[in-house]
N, C-alpha and C positions, 0 to 999 in steps of 0.2 A: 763541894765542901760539906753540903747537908747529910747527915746520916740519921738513921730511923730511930728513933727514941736517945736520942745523946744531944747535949749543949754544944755549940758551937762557941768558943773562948778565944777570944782574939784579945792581947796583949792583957787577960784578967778580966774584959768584958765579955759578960755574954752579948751574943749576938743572936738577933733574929735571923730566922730561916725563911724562905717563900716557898709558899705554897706551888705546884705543879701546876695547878689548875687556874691561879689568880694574881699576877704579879703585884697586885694591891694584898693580898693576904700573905701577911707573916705574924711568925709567932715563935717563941722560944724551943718549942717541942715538934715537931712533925711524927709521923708517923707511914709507915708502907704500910699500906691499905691493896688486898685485891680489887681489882677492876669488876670481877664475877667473885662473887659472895664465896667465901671458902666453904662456908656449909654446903652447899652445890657441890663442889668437887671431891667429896670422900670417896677416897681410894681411885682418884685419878689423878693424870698429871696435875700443876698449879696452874693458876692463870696468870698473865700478869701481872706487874703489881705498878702506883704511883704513889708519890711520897705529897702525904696532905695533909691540911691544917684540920683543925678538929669541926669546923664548920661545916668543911668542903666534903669533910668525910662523913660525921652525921644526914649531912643532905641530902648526900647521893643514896645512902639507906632511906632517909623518907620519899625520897625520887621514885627509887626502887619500889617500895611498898607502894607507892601510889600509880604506877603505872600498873604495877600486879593488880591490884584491884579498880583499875580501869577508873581513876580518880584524874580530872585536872591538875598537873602537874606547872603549868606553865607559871605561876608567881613564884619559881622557885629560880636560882641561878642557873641563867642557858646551861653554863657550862657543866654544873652539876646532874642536868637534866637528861645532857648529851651520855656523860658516862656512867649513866645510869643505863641507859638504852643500849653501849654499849657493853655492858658487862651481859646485859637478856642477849643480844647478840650474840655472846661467847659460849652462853648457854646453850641457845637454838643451834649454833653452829658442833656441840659438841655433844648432845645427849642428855642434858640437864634438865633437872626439874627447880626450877626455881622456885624460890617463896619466901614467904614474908621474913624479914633481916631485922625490925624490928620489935 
């Protein structure tokens, strides 16, 4: 029923959306987020994508950045930690040069 930048309106209420990554996180707005940074793939196929709450999505950008530059990541949410590691996966598996997202 979630779709990526739209209100979900059930009998005139909005309704909250859940996050992909958090069944405790919802929020009015979600967003499709790449998995692998879209800057990384100009002029290749896309990567995948998951529909995330703005927390889950900023995270995994500071996940990101902080794995790229070899920083402790671990106070951050497993779960954001995990697809941040793999979107570098999709990278190494595909030819990419990853880098800083934010």
């Amino acid at each position: 029923m979630s779709t990526a930048r739209g209100l979900v309106v059930v009998a005139n209420q909005v309704q909250p959306q859940q996050c992909s990554l958090y069944r405790s996180h919802s929020c009015a707005v979600l967003d499709d987020h790449h998995i692998c940074p879209a800057s990384w793939w100009v002029g290749k196929p896309d990567t995948p994508m998951r529909l995330l709450c703005p927390n889950c999505h900023y995270g995994t950008h500071a996940a990101i950045d902080g794995l790229l530059a070899g920083r402790d990541v671990s106070a951050l949410p497993p779960r954001v930690v995990a697809l941040a590691r793999q979107g570098l996966d999709i990278a190494a598996r595909h030819g990419l040069t990853p880098a800083p997202t934010l």
